[in-house]
N, C-alpha and C positions, 0 to 999 in steps of 0.2 A: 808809196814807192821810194822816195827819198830815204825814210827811216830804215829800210830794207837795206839799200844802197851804202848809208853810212855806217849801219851795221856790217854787211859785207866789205869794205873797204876796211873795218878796224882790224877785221877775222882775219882778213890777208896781209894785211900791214904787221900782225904779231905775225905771222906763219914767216915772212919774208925775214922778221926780224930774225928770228932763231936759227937760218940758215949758218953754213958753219961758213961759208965764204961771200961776198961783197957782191960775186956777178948773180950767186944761185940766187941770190935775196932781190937782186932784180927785176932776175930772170921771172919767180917766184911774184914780184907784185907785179909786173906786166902780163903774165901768164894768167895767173888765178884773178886780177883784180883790175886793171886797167883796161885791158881785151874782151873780156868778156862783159863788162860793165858799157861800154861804150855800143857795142852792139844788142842788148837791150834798148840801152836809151833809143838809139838808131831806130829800132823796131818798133817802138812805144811811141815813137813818137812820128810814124808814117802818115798815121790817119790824121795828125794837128798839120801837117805841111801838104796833104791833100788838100785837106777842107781851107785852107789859106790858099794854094794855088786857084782851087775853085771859085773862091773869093774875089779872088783879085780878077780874072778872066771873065769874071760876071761885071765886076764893075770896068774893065777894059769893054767888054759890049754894049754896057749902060750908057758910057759914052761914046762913042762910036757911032751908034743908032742915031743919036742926036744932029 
């Protein structure tokens, strides 16, 4: 997913580059490449911060019980 990702960041870093003005090439790498990339992550990574919340609430009962 990483190799995707830095692939996709290079795609929009040239696209942002050749913009004819300063804000569209911003606009351009937040739009196409920081926004949408973040929300991925976001989503990809739902089930790792479940399974850790579960984690952690299992070992908050383990002592507890005690």
């Amino acid at each position: 997913m990483w190799i995707v990702a830095i692939g996709w960041m290079y795609v929009v870093t040239l696209m942002a580059a050749t913009e004819p003005t300063v804000v569209g090439g911003i606009m351009t790498f937040f739009g196409y490449g920081v926004l949408p990339l973040s929300i991925v992550f976001y989503l990809a990574g739902s089930r790792r911060r479940r399974e850790r919340a579960a984690r952690a609430a299992a070992a908050r009962d383990a002592t507890s019980t005690r």
